[in-house]
BAFI-3210 file (N, C-alpha, C; in Angstrom, 3 decimals, decimal comma, padded with zeros to 6 digits):
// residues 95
n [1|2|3|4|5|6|7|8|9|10|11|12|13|14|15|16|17|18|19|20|21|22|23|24|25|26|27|28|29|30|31|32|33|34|35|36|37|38|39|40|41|42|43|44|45|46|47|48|49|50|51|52|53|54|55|56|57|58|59|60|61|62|63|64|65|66|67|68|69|70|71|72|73|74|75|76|77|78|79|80|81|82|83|84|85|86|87|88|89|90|91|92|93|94|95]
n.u [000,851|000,865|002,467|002,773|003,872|003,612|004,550|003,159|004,229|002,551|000,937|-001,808|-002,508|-004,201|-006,477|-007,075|-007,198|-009,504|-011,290|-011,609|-011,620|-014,320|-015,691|-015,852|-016,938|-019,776|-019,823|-017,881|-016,405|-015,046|-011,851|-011,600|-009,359|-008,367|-005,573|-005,125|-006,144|-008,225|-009,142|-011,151|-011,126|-012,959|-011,107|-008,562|-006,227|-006,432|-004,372|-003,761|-001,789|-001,395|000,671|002,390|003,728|002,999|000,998|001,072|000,183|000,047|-000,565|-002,570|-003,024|-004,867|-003,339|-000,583|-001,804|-004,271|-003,002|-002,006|-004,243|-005,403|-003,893|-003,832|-006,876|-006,850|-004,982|-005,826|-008,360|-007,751|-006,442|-008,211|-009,707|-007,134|-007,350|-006,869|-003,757|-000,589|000,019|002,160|002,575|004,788|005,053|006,063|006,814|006,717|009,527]
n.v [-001,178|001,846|004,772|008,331|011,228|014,494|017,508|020,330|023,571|025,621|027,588|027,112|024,305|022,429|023,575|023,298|020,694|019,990|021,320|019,732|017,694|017,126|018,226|015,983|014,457|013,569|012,246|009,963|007,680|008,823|009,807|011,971|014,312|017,386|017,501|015,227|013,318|011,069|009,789|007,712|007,230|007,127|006,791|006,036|006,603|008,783|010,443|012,743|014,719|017,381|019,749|022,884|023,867|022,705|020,782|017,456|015,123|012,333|009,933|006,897|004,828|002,421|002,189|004,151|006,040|006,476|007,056|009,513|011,075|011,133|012,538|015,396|015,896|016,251|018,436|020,029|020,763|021,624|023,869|025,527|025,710|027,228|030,124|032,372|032,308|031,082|028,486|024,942|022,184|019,651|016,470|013,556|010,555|007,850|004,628]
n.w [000,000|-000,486|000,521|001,713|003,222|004,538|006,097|007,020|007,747|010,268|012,196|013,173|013,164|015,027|014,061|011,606|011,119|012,572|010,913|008,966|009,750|010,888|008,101|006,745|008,024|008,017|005,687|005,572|007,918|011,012|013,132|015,558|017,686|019,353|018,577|016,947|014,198|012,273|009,371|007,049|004,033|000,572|-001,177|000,399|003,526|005,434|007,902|010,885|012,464|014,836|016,315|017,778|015,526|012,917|011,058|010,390|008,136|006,891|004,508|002,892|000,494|-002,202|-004,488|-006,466|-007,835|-006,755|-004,434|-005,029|-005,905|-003,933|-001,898|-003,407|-002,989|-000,234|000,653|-001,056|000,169|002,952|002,162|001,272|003,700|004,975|003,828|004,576|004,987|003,295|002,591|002,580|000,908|000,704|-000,626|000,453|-000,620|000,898|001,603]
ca.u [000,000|001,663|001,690|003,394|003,449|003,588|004,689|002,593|004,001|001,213|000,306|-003,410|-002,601|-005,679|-007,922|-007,768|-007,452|-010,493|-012,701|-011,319|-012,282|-016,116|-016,208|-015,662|-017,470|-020,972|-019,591|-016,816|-015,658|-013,852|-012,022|-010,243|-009,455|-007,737|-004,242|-004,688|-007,484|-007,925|-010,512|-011,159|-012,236|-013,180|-009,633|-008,099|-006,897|-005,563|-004,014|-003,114|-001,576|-001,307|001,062|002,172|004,326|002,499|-000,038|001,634|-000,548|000,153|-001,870|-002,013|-004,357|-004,769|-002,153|000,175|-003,070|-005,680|-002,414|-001,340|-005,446|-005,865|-002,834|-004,323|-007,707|-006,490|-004,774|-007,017|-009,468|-007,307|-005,844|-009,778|-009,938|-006,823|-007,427|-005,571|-001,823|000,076|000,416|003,310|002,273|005,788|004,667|007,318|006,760|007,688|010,095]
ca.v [000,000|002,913|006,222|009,519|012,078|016,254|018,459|021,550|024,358|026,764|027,752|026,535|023,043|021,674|024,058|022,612|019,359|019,821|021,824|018,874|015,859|017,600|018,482|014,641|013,107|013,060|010,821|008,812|007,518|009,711|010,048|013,247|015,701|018,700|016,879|013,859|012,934|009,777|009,702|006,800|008,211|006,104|006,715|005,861|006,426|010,302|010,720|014,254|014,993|018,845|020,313|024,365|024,974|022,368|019,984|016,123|014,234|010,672|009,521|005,607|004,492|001,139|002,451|005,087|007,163|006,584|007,966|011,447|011,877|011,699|014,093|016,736|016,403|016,669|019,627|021,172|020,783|022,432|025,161|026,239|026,623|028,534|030,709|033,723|031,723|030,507|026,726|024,237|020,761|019,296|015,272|012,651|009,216|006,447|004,130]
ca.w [000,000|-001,078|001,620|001,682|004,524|004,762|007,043|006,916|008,540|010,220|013,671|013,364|012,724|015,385|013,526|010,197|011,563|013,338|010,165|007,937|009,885|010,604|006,382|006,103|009,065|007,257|004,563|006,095|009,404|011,132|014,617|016,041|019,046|018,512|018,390|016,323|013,661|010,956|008,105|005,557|002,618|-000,436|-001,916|001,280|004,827|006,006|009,415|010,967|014,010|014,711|017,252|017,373|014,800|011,880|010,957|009,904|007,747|006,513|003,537|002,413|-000,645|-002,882|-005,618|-006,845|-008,501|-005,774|-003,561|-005,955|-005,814|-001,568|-001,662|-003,863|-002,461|001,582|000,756|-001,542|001,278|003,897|001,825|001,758|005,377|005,184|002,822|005,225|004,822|002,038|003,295|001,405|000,761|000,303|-000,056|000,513|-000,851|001,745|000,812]
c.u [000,899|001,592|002,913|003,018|003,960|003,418|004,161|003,092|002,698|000,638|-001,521|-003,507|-003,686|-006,816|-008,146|-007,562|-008,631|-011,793|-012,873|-011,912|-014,028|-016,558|-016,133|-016,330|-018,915|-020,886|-018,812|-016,727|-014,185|-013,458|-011,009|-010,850|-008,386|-006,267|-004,052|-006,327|-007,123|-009,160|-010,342|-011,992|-012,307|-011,622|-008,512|-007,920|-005,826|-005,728|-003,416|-002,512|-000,774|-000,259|000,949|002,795|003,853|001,631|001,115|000,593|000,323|-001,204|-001,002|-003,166|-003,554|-003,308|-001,672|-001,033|-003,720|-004,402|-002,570|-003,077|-006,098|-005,055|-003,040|-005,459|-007,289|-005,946|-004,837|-007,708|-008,928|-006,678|-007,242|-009,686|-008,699|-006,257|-006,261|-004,226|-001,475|000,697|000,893|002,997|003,777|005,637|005,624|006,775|007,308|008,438|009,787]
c.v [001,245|004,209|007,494|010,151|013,880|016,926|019,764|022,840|025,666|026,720|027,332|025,386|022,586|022,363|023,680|021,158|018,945|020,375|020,339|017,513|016,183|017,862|017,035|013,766|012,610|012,196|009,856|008,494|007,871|009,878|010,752|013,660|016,198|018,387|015,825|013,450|011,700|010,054|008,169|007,188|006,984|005,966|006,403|006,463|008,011|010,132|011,818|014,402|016,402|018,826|022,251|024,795|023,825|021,280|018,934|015,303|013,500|010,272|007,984|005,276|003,217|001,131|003,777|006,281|007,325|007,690|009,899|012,074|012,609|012,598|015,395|017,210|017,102|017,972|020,350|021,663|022,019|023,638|026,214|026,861|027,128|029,532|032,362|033,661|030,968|028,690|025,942|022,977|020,136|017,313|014,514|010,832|008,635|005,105|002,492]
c.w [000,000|000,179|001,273|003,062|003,665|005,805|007,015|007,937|008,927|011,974|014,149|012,796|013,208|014,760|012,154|010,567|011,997|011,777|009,359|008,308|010,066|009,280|006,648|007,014|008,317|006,359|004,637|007,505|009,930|012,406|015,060|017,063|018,316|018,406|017,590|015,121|012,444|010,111|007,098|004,687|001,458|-000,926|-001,113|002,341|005,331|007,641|009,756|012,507|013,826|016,339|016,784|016,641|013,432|011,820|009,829|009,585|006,996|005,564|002,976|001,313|-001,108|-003,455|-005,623|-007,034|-007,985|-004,621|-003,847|-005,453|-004,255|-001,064|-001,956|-003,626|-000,684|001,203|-000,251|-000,649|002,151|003,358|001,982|002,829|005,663|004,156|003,319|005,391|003,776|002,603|001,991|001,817|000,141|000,202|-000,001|000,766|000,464|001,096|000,916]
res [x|x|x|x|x|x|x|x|x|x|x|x|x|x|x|x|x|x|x|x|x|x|x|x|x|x|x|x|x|x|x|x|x|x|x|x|x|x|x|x|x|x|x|x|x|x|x|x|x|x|x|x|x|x|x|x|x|x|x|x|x|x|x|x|x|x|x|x|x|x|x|x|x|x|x|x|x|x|x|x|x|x|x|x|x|x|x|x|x|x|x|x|x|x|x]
***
């Protein structure tokens, strides 16, 4: 199963951790507090854990293409809610 991770720097890591897993709880199963959240989404399985200087998500999907897609949706999603900071999605394959 293929995964990548991203280090987001941004001082409101539990707050998009927190808008992101409530946008997604109505359609997936989802389980966070303001330090740690998981989602399974159809395309696979995002994990975030926020401290104070960035938000660390972990993304794992079926394949290579279901991965690139749970990467560009998750932080599509969260660039939304922060639309007031320039946030860097740097992703890093696992090996």
């Amino acid at each position: 199963m293929p995964t990548s991770r991203a280090d987001v720097a941004t001082e409101n890591a539990s707050r998009y951790l927190q808008q992101l897993c409530k946008h997604w709880a109505h359609k997936f199963p989802v389980e966070f507090d303001p330090h740690h959240g998981a989602i399974q989404l159809s395309l696979g399985r995002t994990v975030m854990d926020a401290d104070d200087k960035a938000l660390h998500i972990a993304v794992a999907a079926d394949d290579a293409a279901s991965l690139e897609r749970l990467e560009a949706v998750v932080a599509d999603h969260i660039k939304r809610f922060a639309f007031c900071e320039e946030l860097t999605f740097d992703w890093q394959k696992a090996a």
